[in-house]
mmCIF file of the N, C-alpha and C atoms, coordinates in Angstrom:
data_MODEL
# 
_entry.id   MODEL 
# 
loop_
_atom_site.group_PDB 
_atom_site.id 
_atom_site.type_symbol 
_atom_site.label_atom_id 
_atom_site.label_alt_id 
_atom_site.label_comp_id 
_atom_site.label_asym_id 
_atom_site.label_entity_id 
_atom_site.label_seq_id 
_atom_site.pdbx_PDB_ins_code 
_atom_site.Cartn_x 
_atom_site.Cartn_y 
_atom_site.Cartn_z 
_atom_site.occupancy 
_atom_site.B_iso_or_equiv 
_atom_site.pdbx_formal_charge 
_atom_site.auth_seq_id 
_atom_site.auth_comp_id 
_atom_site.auth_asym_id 
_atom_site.auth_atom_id 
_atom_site.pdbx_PDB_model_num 
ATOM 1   N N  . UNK A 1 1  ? -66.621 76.075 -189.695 1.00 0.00 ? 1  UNK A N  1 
ATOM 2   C CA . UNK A 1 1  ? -67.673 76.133 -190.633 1.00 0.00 ? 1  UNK A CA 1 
ATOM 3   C C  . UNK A 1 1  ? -68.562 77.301 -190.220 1.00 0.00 ? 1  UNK A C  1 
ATOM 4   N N  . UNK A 1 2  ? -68.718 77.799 -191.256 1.00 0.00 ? 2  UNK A N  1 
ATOM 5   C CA . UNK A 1 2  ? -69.446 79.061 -190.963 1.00 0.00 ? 2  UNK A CA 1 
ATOM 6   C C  . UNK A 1 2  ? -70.788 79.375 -191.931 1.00 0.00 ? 2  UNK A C  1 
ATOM 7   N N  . UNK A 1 3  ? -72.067 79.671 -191.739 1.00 0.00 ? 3  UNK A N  1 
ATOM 8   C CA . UNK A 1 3  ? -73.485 79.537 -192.088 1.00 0.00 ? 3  UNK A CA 1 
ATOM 9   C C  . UNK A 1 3  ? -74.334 80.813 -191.942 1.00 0.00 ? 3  UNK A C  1 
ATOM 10  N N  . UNK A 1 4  ? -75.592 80.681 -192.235 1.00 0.00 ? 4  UNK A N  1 
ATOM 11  C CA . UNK A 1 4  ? -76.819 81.162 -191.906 1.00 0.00 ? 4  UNK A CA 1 
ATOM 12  C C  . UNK A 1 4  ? -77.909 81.028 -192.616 1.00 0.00 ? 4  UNK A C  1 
ATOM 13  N N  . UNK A 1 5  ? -78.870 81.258 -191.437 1.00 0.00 ? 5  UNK A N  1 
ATOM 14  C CA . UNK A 1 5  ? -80.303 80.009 -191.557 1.00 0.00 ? 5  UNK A CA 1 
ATOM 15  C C  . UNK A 1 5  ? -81.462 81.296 -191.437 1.00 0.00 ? 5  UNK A C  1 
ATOM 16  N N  . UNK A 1 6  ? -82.002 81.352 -192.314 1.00 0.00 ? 6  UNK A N  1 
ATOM 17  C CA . UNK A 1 6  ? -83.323 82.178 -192.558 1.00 0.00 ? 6  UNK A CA 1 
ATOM 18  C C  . UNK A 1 6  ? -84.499 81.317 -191.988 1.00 0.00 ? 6  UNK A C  1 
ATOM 19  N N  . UNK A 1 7  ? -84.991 82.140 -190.992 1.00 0.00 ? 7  UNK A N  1 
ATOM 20  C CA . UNK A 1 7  ? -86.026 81.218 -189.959 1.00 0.00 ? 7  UNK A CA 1 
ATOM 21  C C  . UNK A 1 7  ? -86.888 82.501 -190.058 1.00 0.00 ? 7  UNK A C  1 
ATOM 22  N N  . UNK A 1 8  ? -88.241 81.616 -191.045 1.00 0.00 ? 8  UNK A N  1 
ATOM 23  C CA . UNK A 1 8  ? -89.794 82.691 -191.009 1.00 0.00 ? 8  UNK A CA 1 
ATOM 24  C C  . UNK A 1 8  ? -89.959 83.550 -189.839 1.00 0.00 ? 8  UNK A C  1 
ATOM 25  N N  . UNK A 1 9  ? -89.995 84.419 -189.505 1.00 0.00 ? 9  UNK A N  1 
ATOM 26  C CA . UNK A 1 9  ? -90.787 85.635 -188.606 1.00 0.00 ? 9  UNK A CA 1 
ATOM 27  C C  . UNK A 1 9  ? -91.575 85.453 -188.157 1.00 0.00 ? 9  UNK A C  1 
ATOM 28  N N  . UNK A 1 10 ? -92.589 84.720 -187.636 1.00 0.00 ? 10 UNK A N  1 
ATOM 29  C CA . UNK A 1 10 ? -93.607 84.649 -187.172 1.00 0.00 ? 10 UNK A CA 1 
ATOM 30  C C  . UNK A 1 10 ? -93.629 85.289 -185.422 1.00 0.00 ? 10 UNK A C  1 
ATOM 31  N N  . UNK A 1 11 ? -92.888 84.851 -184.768 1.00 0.00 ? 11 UNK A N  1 
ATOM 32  C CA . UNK A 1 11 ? -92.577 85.969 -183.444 1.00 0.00 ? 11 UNK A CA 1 
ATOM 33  C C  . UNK A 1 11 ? -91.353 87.158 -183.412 1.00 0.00 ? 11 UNK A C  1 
ATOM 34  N N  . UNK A 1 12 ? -92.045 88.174 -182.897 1.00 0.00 ? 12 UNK A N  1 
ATOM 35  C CA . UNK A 1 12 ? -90.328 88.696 -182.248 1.00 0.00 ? 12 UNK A CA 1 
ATOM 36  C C  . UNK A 1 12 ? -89.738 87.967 -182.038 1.00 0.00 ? 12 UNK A C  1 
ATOM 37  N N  . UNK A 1 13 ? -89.448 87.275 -180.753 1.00 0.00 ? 13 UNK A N  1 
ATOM 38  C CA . UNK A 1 13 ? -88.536 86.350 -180.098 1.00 0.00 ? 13 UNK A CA 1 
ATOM 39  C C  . UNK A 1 13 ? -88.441 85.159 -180.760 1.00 0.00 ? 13 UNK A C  1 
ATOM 40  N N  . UNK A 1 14 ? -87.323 84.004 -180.791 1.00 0.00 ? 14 UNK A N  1 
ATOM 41  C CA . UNK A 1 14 ? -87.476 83.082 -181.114 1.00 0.00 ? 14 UNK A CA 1 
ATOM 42  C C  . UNK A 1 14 ? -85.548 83.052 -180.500 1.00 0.00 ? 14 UNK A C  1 
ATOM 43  N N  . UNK A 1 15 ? -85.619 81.659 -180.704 1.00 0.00 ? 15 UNK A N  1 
ATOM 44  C CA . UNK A 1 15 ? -83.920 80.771 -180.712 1.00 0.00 ? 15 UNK A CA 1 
ATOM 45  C C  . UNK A 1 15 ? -83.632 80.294 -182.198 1.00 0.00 ? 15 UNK A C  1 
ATOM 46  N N  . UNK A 1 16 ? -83.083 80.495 -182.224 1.00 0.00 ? 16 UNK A N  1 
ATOM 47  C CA . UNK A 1 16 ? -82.476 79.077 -183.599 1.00 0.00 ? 16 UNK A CA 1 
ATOM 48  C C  . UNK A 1 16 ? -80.925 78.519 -183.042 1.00 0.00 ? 16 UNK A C  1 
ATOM 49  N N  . UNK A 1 17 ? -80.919 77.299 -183.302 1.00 0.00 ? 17 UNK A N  1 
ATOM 50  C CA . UNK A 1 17 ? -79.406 76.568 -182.822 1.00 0.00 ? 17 UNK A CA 1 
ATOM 51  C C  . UNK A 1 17 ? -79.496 75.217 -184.042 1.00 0.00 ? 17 UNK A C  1 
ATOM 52  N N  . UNK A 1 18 ? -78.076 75.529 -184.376 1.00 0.00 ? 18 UNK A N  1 
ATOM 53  C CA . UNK A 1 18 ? -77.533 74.099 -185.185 1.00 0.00 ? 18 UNK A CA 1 
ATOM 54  C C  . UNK A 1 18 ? -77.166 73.152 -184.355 1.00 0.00 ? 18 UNK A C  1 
ATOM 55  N N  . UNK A 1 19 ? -77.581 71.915 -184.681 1.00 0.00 ? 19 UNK A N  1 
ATOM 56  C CA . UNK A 1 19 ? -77.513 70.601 -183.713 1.00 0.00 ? 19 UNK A CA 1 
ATOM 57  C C  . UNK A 1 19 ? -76.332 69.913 -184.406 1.00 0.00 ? 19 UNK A C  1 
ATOM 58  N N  . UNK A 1 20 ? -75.053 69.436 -184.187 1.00 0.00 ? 20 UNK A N  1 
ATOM 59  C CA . UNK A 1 20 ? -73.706 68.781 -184.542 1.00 0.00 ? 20 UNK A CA 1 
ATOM 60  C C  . UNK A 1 20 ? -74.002 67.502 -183.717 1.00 0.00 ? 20 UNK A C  1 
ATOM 61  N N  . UNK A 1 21 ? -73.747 66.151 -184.535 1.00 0.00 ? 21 UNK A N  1 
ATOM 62  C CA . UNK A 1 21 ? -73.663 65.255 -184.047 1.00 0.00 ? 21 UNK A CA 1 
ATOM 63  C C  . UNK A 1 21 ? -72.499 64.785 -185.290 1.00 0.00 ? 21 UNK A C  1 
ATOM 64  N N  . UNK A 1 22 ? -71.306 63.481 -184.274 1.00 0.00 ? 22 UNK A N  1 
ATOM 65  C CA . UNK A 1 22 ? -70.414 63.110 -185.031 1.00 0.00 ? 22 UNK A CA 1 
ATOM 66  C C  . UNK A 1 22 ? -70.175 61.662 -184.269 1.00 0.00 ? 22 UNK A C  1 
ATOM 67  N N  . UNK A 1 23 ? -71.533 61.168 -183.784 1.00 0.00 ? 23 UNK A N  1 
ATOM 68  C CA . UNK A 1 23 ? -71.653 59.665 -183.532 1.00 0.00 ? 23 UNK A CA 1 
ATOM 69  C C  . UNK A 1 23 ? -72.918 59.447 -184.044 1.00 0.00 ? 23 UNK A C  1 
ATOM 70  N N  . UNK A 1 24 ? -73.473 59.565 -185.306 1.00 0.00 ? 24 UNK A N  1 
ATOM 71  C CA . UNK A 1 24 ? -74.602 59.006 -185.620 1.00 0.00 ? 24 UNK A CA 1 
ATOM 72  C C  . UNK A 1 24 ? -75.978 59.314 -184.505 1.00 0.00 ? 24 UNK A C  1 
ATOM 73  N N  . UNK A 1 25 ? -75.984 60.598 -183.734 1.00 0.00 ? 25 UNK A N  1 
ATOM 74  C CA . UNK A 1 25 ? -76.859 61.174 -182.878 1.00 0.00 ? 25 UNK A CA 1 
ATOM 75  C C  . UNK A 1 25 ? -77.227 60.277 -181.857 1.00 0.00 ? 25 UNK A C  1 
ATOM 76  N N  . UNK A 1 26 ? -75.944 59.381 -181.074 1.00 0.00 ? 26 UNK A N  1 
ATOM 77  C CA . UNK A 1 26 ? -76.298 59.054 -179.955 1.00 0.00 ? 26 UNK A CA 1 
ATOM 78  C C  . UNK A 1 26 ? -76.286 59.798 -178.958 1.00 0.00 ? 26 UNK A C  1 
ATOM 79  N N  . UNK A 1 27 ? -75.504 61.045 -179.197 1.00 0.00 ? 27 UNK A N  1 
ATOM 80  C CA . UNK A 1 27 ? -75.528 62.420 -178.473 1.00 0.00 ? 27 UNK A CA 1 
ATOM 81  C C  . UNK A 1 27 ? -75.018 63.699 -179.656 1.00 0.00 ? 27 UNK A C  1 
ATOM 82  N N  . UNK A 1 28 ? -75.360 64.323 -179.256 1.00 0.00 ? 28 UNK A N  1 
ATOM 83  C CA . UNK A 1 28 ? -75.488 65.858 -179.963 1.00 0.00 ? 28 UNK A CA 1 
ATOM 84  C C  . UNK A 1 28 ? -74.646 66.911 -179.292 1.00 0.00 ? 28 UNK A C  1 
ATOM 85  N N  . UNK A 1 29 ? -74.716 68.051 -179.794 1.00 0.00 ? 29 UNK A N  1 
ATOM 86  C CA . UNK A 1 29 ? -74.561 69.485 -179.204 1.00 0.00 ? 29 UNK A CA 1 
ATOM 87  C C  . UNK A 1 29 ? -75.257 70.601 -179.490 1.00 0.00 ? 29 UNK A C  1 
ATOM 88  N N  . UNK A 1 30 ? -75.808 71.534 -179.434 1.00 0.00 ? 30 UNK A N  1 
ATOM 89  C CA . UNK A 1 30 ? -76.494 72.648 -180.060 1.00 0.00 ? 30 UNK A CA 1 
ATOM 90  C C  . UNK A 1 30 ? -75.701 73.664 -179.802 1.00 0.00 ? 30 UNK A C  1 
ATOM 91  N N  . UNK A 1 31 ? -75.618 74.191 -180.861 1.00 0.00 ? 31 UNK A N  1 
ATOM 92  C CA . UNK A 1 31 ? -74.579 75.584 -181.370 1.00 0.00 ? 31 UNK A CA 1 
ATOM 93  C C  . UNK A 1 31 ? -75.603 76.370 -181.433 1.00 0.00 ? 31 UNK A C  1 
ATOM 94  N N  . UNK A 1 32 ? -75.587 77.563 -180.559 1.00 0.00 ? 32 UNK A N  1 
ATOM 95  C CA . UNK A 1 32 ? -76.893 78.733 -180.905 1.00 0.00 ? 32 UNK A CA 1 
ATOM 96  C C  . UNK A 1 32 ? -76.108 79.635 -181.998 1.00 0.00 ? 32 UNK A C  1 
ATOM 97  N N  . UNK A 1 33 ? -77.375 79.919 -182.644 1.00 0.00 ? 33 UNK A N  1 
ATOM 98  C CA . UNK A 1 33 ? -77.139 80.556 -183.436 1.00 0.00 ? 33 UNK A CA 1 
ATOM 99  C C  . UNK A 1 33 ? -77.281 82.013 -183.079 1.00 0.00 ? 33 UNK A C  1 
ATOM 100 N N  . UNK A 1 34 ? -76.767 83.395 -184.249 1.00 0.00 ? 34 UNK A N  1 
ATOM 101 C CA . UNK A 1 34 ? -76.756 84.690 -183.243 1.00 0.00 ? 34 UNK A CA 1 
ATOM 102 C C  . UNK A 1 34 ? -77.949 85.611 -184.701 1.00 0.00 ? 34 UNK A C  1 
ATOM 103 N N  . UNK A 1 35 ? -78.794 86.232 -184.093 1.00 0.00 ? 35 UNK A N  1 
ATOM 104 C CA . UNK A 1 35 ? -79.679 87.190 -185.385 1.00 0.00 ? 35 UNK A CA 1 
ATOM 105 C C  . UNK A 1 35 ? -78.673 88.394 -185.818 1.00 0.00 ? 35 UNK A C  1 
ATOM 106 N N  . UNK A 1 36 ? -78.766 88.421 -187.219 1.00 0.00 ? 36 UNK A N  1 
ATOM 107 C CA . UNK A 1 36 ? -78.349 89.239 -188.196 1.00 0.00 ? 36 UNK A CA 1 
ATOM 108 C C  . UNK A 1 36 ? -78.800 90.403 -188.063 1.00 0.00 ? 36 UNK A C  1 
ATOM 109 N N  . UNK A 1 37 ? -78.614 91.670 -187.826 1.00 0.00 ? 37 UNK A N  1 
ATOM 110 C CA . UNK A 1 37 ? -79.869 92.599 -188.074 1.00 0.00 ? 37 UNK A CA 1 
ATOM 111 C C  . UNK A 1 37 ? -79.266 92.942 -189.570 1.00 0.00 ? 37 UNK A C  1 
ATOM 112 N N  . UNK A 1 38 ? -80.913 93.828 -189.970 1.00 0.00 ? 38 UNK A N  1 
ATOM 113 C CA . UNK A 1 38 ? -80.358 94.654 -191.575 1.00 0.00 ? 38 UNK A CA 1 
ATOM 114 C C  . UNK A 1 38 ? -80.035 93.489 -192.534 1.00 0.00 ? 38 UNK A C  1 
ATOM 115 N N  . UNK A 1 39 ? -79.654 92.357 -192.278 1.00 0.00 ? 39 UNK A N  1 
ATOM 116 C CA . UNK A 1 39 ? -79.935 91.289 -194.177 1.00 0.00 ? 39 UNK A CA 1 
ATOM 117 C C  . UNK A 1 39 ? -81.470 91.257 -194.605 1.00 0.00 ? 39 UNK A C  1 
ATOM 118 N N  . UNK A 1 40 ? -82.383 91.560 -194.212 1.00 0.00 ? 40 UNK A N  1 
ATOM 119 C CA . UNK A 1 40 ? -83.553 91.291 -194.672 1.00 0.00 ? 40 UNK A CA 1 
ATOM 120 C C  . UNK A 1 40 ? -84.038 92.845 -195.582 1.00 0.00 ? 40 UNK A C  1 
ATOM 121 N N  . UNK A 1 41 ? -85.231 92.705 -195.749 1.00 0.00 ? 41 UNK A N  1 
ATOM 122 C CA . UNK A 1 41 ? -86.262 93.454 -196.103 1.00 0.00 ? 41 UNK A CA 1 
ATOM 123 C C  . UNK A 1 41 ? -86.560 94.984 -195.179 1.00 0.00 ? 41 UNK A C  1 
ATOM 124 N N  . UNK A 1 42 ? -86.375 94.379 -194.074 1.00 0.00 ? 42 UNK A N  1 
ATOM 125 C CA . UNK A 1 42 ? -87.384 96.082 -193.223 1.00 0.00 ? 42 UNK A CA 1 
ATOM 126 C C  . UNK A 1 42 ? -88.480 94.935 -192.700 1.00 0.00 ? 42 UNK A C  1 
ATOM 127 N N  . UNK A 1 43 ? -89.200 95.133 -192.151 1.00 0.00 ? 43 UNK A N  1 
ATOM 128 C CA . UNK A 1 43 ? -90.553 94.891 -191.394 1.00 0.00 ? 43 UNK A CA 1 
ATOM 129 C C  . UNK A 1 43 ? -91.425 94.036 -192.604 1.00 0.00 ? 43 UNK A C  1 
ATOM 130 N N  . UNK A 1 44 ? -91.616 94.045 -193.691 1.00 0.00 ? 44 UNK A N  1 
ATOM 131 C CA . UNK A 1 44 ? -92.470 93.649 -194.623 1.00 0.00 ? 44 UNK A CA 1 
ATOM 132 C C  . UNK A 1 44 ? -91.521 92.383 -194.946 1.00 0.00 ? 44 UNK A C  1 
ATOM 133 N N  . UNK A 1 45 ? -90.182 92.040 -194.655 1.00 0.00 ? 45 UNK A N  1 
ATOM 134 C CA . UNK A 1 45 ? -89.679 90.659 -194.701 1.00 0.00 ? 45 UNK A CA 1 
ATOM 135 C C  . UNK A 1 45 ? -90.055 89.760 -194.071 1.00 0.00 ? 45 UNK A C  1 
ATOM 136 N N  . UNK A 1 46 ? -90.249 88.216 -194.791 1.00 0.00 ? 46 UNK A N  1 
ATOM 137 C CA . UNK A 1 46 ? -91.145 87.209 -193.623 1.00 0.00 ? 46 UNK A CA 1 
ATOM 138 C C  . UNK A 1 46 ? -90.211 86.355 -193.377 1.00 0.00 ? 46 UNK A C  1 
ATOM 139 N N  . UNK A 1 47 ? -88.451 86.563 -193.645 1.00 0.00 ? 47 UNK A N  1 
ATOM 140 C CA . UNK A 1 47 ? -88.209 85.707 -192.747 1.00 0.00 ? 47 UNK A CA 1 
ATOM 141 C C  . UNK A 1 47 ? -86.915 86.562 -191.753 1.00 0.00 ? 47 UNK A C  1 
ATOM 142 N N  . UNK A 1 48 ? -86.401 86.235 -190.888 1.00 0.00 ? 48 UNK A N  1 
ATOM 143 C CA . UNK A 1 48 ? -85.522 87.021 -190.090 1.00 0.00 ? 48 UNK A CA 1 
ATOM 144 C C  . UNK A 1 48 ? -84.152 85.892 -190.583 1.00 0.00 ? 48 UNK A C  1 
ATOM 145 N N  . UNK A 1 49 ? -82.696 86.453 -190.247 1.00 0.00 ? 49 UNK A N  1 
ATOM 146 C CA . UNK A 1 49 ? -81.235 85.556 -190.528 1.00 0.00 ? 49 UNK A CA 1 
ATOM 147 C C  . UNK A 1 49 ? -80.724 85.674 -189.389 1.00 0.00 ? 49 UNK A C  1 
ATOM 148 N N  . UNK A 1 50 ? -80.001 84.338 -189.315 1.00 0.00 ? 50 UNK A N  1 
ATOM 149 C CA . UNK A 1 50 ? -79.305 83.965 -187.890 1.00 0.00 ? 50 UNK A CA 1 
ATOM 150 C C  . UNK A 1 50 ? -77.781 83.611 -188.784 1.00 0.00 ? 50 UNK A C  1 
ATOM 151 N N  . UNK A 1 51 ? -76.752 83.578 -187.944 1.00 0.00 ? 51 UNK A N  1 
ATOM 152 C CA . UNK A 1 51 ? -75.628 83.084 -188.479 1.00 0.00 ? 51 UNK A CA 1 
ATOM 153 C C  . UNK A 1 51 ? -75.157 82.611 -187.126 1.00 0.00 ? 51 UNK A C  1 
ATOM 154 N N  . UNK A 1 52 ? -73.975 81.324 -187.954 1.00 0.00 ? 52 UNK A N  1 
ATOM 155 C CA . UNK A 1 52 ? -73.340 80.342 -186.614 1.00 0.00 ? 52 UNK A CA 1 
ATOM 156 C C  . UNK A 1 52 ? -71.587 79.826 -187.148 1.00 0.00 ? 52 UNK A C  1 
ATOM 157 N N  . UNK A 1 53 ? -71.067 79.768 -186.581 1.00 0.00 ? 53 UNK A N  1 
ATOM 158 C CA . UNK A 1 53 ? -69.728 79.531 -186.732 1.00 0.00 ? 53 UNK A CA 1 
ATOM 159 C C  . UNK A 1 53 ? -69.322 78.007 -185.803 1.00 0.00 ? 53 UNK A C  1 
ATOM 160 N N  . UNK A 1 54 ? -68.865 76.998 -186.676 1.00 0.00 ? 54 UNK A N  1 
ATOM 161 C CA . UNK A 1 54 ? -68.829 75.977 -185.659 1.00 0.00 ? 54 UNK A CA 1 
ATOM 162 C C  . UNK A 1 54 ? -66.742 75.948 -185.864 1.00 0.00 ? 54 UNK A C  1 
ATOM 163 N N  . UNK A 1 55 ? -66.302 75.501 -184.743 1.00 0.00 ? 55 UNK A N  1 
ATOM 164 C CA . UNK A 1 55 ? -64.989 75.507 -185.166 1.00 0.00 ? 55 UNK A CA 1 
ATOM 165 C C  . UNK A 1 55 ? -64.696 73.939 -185.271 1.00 0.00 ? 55 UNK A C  1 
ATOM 166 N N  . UNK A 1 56 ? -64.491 73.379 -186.581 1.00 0.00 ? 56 UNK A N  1 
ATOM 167 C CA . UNK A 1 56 ? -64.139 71.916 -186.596 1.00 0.00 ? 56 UNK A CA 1 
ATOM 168 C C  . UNK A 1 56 ? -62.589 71.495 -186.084 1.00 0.00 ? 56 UNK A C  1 
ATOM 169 N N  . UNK A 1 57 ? -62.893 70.835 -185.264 1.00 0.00 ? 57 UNK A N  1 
ATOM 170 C CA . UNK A 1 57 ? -60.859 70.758 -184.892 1.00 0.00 ? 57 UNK A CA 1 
ATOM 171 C C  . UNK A 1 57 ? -60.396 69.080 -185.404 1.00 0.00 ? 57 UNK A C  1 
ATOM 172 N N  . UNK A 1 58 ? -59.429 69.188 -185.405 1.00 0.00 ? 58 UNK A N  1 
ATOM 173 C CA . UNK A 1 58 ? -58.454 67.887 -186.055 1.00 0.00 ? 58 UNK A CA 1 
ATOM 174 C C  . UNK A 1 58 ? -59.428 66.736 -185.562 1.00 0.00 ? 58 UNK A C  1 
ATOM 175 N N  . UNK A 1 59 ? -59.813 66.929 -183.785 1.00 0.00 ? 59 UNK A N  1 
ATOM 176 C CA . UNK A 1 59 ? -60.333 65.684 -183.245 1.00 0.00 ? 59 UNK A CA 1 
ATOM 177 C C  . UNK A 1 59 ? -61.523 65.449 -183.885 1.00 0.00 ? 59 UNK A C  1 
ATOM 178 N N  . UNK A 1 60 ? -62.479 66.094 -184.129 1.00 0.00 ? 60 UNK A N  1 
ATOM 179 C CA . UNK A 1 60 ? -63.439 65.838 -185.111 1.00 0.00 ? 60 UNK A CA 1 
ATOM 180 C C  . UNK A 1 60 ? -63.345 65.300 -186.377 1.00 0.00 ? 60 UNK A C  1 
ATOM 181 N N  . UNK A 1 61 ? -62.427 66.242 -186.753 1.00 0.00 ? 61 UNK A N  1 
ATOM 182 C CA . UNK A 1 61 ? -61.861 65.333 -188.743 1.00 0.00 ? 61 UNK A CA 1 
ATOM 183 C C  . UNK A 1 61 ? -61.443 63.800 -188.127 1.00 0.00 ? 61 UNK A C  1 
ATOM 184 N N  . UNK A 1 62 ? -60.598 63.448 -187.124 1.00 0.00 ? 62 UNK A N  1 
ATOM 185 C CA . UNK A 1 62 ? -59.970 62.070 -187.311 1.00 0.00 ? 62 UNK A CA 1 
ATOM 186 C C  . UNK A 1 62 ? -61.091 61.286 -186.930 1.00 0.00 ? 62 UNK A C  1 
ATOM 187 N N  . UNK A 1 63 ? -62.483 61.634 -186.013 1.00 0.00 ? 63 UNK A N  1 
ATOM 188 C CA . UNK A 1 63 ? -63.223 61.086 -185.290 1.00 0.00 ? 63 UNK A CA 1 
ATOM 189 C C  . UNK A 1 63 ? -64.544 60.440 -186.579 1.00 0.00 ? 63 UNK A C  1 
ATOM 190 N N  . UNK A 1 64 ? -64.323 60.795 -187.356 1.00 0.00 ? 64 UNK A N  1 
ATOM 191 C CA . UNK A 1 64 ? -65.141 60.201 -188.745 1.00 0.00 ? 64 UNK A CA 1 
ATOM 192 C C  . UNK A 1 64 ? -65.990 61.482 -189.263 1.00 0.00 ? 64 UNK A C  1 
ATOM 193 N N  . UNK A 1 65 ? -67.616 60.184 -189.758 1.00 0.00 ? 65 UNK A N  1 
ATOM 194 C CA . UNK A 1 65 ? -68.446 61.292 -190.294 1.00 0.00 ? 65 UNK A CA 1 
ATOM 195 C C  . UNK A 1 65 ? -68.884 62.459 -189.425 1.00 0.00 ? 65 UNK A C  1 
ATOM 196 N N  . UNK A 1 66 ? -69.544 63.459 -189.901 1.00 0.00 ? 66 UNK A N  1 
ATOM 197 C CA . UNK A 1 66 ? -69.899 64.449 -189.074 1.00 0.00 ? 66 UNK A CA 1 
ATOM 198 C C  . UNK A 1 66 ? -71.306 64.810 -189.682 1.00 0.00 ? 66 UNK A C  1 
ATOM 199 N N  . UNK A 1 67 ? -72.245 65.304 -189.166 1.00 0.00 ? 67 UNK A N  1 
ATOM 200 C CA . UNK A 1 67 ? -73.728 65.504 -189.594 1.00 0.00 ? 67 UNK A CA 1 
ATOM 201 C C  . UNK A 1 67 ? -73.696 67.030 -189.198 1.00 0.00 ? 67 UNK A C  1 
ATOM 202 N N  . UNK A 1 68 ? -75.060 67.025 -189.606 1.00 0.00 ? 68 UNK A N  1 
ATOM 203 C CA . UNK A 1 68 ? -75.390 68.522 -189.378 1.00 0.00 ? 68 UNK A CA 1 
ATOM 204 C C  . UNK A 1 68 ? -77.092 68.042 -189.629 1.00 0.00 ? 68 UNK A C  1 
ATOM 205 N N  . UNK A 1 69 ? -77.771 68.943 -188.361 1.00 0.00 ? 69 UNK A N  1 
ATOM 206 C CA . UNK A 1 69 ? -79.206 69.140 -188.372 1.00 0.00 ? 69 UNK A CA 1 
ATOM 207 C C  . UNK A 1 69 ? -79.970 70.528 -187.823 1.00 0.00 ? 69 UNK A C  1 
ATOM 208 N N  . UNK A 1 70 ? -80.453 70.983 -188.548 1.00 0.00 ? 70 UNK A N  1 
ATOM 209 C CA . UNK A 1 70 ? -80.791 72.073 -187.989 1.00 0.00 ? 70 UNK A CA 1 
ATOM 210 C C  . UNK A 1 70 ? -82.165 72.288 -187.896 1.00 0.00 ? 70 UNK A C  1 
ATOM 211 N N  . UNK A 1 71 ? -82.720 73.217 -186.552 1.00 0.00 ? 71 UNK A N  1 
ATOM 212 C CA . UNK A 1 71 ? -84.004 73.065 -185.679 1.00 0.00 ? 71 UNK A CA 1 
ATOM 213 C C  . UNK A 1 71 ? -84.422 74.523 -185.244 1.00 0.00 ? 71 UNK A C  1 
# 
């Protein structure tokens, strides 16, 4: 599965990571996400793009539902 998450600008720096849970979030994982340069605006854009690639494998499909939360 493959994405990206427009997260407001407010610092230079920042993280963004997609959180995968596929037990109803009795435990998780965080997938970092990686910054885009050049999809935006230039400097006068207020939000910056991250993109993330999760690789779903068989054990996941047979293992049931799967969620997605992102932070």
């Amino acid at each position: 599965m493959e994405g990206t998450i427009k997260v407001k600008n407010i610092t230079f720096e920042k993280g963004v990571n997609v959180r995968l849970s596929i037990d109803e979030w009795e435990s998780h994982e965080d997938i970092p996400a990686s910054y885009v340069p050049g999809l935006g605006l230039g400097y006068a854009d207020p939000c910056d793009t991250s993109s993330f690639r999760i690789v779903i494998t068989e054990a996941l499909i047979l293992f049931g539902q799967t969620l997605l939360w992102i932070h």
